[in-house]
C-alpha positions in Angstrom: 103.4 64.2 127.8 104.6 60.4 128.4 105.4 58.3 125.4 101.6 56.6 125.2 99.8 59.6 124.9 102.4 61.1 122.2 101.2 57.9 120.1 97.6 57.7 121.1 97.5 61.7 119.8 99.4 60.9 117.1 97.2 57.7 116.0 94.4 60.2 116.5 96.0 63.4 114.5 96.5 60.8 112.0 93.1 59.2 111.9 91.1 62.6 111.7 93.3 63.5 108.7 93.2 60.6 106.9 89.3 60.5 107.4 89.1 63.9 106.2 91.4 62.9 103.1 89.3 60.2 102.4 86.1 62.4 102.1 88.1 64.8 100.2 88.7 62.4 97.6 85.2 60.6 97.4 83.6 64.0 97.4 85.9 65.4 94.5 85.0 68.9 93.4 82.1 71.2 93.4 79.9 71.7 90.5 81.2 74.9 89.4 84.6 74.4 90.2 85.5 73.6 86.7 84.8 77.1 86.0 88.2 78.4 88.1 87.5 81.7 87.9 87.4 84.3 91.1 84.0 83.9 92.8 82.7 86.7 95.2 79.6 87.1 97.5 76.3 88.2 96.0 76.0 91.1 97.5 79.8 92.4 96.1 78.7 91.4 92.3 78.5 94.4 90.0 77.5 93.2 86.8 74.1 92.3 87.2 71.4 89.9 89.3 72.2 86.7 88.3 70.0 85.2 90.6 66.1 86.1 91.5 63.7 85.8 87.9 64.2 87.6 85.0 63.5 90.7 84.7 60.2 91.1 83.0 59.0 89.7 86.4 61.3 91.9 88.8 58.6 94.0 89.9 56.1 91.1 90.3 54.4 90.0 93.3 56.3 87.9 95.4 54.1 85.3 95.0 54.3 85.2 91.0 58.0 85.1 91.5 57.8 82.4 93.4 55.7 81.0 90.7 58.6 81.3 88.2 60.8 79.9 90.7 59.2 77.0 91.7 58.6 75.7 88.0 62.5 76.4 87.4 63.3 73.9 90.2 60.9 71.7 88.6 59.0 70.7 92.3 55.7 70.2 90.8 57.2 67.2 88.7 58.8 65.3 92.1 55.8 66.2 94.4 52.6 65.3 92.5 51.9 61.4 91.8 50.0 61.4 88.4 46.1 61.6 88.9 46.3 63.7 92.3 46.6 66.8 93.3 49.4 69.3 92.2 52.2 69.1 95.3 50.4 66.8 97.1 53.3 64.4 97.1 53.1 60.8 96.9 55.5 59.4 93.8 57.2 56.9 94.4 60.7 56.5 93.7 62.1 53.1 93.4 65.7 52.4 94.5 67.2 49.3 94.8 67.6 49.5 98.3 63.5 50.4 98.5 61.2 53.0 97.7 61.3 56.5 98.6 57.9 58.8 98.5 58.0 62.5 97.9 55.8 64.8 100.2 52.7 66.7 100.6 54.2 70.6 99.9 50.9 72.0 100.1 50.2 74.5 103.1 48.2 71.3 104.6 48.5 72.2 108.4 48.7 68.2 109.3 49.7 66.4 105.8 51.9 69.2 104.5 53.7 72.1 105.2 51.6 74.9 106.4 53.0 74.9 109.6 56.8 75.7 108.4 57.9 78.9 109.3 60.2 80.6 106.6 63.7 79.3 108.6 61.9 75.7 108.7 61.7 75.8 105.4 65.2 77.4 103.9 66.7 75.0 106.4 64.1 72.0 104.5 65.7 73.3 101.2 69.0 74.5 101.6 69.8 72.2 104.2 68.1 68.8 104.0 66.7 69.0 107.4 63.0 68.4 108.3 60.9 70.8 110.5 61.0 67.8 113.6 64.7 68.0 112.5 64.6 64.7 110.4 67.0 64.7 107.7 66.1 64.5 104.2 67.2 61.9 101.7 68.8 63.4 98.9 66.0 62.2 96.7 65.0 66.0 97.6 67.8 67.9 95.6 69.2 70.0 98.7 72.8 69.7 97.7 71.9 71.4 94.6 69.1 73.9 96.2 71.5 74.9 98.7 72.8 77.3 96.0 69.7 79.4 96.0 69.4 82.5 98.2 67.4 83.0 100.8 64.8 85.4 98.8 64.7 82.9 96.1 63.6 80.4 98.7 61.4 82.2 100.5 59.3 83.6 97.0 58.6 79.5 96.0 57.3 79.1 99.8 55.5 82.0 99.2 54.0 80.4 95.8 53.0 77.1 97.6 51.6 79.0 100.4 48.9 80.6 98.2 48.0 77.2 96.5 45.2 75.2 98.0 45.7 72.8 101.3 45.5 69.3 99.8 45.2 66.6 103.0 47.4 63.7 102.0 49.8 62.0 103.5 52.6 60.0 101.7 53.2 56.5 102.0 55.2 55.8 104.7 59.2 54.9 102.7 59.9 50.7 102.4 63.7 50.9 102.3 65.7 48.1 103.9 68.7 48.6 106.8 71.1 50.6 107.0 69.3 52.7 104.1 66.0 53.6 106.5 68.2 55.2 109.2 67.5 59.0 108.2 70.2 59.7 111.4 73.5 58.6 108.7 71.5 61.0 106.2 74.0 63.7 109.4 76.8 62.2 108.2 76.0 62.2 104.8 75.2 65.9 104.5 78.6 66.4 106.2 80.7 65.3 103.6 78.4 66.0 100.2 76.4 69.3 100.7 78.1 71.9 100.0 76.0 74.2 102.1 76.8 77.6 100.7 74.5 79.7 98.7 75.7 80.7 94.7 78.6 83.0 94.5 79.1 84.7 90.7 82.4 84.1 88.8 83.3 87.8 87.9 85.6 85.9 85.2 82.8 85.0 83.6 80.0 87.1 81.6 76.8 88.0 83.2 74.9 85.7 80.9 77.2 82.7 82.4 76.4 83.5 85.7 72.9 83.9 84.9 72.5 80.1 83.1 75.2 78.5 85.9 72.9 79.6 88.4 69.9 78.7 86.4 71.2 75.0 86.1 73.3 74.2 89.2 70.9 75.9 91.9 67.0 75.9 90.4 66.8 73.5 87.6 69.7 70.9 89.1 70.5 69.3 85.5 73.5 67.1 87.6 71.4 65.5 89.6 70.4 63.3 86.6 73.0 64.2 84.1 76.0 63.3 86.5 76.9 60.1 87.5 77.6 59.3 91.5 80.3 58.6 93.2 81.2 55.8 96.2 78.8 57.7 98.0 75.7 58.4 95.9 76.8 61.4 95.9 77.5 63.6 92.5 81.2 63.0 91.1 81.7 66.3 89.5 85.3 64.9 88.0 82.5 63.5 85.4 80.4 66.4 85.3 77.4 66.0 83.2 78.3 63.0 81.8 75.6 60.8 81.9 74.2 58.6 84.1 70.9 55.8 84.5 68.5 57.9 87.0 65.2 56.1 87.9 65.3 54.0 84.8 66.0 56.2 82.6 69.3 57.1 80.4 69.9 61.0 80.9 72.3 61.5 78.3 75.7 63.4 78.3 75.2 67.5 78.1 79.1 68.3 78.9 80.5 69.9 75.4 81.9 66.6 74.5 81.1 66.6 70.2 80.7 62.9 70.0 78.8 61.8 72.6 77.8 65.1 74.2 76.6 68.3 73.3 79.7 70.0 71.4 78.1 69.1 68.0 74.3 71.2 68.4 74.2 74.1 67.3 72.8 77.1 70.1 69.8 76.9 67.9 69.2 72.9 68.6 70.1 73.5 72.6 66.7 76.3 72.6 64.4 74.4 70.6 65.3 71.2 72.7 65.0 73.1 75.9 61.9 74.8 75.1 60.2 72.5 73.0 61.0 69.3 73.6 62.6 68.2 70.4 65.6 69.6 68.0 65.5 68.4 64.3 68.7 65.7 64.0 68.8 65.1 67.6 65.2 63.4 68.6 62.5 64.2 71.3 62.7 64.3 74.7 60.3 61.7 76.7 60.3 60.0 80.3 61.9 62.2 82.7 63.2 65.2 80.5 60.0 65.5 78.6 58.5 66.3 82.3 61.7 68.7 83.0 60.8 70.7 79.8 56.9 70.2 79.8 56.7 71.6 83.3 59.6 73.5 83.5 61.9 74.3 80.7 58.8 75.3 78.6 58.1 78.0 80.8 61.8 79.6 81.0 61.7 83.2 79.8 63.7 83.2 76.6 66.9 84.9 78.0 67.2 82.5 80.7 67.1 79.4 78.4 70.0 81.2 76.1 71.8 81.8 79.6 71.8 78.1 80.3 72.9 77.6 76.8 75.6 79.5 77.5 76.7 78.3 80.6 76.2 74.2 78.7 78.1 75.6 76.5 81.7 75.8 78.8 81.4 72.4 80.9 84.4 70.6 80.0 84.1 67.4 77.4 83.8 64.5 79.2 83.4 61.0 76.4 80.6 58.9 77.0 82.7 55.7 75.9 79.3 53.3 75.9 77.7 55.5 73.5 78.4 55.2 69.3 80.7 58.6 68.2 78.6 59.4 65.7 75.0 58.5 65.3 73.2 56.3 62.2 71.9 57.7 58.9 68.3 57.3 57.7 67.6 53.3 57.3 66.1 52.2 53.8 62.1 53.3 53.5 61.8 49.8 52.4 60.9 47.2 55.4 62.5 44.2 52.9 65.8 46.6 53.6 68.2 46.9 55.6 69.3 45.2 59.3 66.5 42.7 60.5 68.0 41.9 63.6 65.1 40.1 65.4 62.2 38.7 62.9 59.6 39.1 65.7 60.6 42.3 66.7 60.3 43.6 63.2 56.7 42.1 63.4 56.4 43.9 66.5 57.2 46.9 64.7 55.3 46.6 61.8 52.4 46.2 63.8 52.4 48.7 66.3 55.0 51.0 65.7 56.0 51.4 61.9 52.9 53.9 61.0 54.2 56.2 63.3 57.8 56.4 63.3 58.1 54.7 59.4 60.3 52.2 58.0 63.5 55.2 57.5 63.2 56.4 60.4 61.5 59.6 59.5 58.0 59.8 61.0 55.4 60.4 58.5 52.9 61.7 61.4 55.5 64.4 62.9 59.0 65.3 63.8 58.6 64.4 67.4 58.2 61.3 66.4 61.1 60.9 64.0 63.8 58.5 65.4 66.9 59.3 63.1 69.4 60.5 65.0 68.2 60.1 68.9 70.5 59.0 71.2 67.9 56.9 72.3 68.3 54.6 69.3 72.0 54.8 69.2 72.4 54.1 72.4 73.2 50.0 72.5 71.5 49.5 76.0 68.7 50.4 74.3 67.7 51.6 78.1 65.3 54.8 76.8 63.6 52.5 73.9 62.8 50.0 76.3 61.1 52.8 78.5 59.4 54.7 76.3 57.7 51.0 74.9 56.6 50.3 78.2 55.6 53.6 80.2 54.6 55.6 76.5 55.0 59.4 76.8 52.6 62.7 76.6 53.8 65.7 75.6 52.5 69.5 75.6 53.8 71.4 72.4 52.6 74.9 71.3 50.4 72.7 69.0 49.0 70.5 71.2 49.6 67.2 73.0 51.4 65.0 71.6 51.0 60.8 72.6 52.3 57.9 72.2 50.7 54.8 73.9 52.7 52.4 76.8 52.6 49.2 75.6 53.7 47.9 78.8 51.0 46.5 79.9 50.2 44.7 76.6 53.6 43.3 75.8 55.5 40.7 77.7 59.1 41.6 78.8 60.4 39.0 76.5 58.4 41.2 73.5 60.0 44.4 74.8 63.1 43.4 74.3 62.6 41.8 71.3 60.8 45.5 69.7 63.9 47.6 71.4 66.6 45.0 69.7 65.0 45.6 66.3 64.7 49.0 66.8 68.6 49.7 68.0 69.6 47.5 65.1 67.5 49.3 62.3 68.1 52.7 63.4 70.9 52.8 65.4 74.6 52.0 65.0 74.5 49.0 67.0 71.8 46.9 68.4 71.1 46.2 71.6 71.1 43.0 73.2 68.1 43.1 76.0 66.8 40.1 77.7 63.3 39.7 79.1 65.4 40.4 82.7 66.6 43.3 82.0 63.3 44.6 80.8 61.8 43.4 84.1 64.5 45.2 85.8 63.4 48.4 83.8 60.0 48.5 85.2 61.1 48.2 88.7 63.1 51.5 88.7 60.8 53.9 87.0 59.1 55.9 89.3 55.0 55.8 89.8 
């Protein structure tokens, strides 16, 4: 070999392992690494199914296991614009590179996806990869649904195969160059998705495997609970830390007992998860009141205490923007306490105060209590602002539950004004939001 080519191959030995250094490093670990226990193939695991539905449904039709699957992977949420037709696609999801629209998974023959056969779609779902073998944007969770087997995929196909055909075809996406070349989304895939189905830990207890399967490969908490790395990809060295997804604050579920979950007790983790709401700890609204309305709600008791369980070992990780404890009930007088911004308390007063009262504690109901909430204590005041504009329904065993969005009544400069007073009253810090940032809230939530 002469002397140039021992460089060139050298230069080129060199290059391919510093490339595949780099996406090493920007990738980071997978989601259940943390766990570091001995993980073996499905099929050689002996203590139990942790995969599949639970077993009150084993012997189920394939098609009401599918059922069950498809509301724990929450699809119904991403793929149905509100005022249409169940999974007949069409929300939009504003980036800030443009706006992505979710598909028509009906068995629609030219809109949908009645002509996918069962390969076309594990390879949709486990692999990101279209039927005219287009790739995905991860808008579409695959790195996290590439953890589900092959049965599990094939029962929710089976589920949306027996729903109606709904004609309708999505918007066509808006985002600008280079983010509208679906070839990089090769690349892309590559280096971020895993690709590999779930593998048990036999270190860990059946119930763990159970509720890390339950949250990594159907229900896909990271994928709003974990914030991204250099390439908008999950960074797993923060694992369920927190993180702004379409607008939204989803707040920090590692165990972390200031600014995470460490401090609830298992009882406040099930009543959240199933109901929407734990007593100390708030309500859930925007995003996560759909997850638990349409999803979480419908869990089978054991496999909401499995995901308790598994919550329950993700390593601490701090939320440093967030207060380490939370603020107490504020006076029940109005002439009391912090009056941050005089107009927002009239704000309050007027549209606000006969619901949630002047403490803090709701009068009307305990979904409506702010004491304690995250939301309040959070000093970007990100979920108040959100929940003023875009209001929120919610399903309980009771009944709905509403609260009306002002967004359309208040100005942005009024938003901020209501959220500052509110963050200041009942929080540990208020916040600080401008009629800008407001604006900039109501371009990222998704419609």
């Amino acid at each position: 070999m002469s002397g140039k080519m021992r460089i060139l191959t050298s230069v080129v030995v060199i290059g391919v392992v510093a490339a595949g250094l780099g996406a090493w490093i920007i990738r980071g670990p997978g989601p259940l690494d943390f766990a570091g226990g001995t993980k073996v193939a499905l099929a050689d695991y002996r203590a139990g199914k942790p995969t599949g539905v639970p077993a009150k449904l084993e012997k189920a039709s394939l098609v009401e296991r599918g059922e069950y699957l498809a509301k724990a992977a929450d699809c119904m949420v991403c793929h149905t614009k509100p005022g249409e037709k169940d999974y007949s696609g069409g929300l939009a999801f504003k980036l800030p590179f443009g706006t992505l629209y979710s598909t028509n998974i009906t068995p629609d023959k030219d809109t949908g996806i009645g002509n996918y056969s069962d390969q076309d779609f594990l390879n949709a779902v486990q692999h990101g990869k279209r039927r005219d073998g287009a790739r995905l944007y991860p808008a579409m969770p695959y790195t996290s649904y590439t953890f589900m087997t092959d049965e599990d995929v094939l029962a929710v196909k089976a589920y949306l195969f027996s729903l109606p055909a709904v004609r309708a075809k999505a918007p066509d996406n808006t985002l600008s160059f280079p983010f509208n070349q679906r070839w990089a989304m090769i690349v892309w895939s590559a280096v971020f998705n895993p690709d590999t189905r779930f593998a048990p830990d036999t270190s860990k207890s059946p119930e763990w495997n159970r509720g890390a399967y339950l949250a990594e490969a159907l229900a896909h908490c990271g994928e709003c609970h974990t914030p991204r790395n250099l390439g908008l990809a999950l960074d797993n060295r923060k694992k369920f830390a927190g993180a702004i997804t379409a607008g939204w604050r989803a707040f920090n579920i590692s165990s972390d007992k200031a600014t995470g979950l460490g401090n609830w007790s298992d009882q406040d983790l099930i009543s959240y998860l199933s109901l929407g709401h734990a007593p100390g700890h708030g309500s859930a609204s925007g995003p996560m009141g759909e997850a638990v309305d349409r999803s979480f709600s419908q869990f089978a008791p054991e496999d909401i205490r499995a995901i308790v369980a598994y919550l329950r070992s993700v390593p601490p990780q701090p939320s440093p923007e967030l207060p380490a404890t939370t603020a107490p009930v504020a006076p029940a007088s109005h002439k009391e306490g912090i009056t941050a911004d005089a107009r927002g308390k009239m704000l309050f007063a007027g549209a606000c105060a006969s619901c949630h009262g002047w403490s803090g504690e709701s009068p009307v109901s305990p979904m409506a209590t702010l004491t304690g909430t995250w939301a309040v204590n959070d000093p970007a005041a990100t979920n108040v602002a959100q929940i003023v504009i875009s209001g929120t329904k919610r399903h309980t065993p009771d009944g709905a539950l509403s609260m009306p969005a002002f967004g359309e009544a208040y100005t942005d400069d009024e938003i901020a004004a209501v959220a500052n007073y509110v963050t200041a009253r009942f929080g540990t810090k208020g916040s600080k939001l401008t009629a800008k940032d407001v604006a900039g809230l109501r371009q990222q939530t998704a419609e």
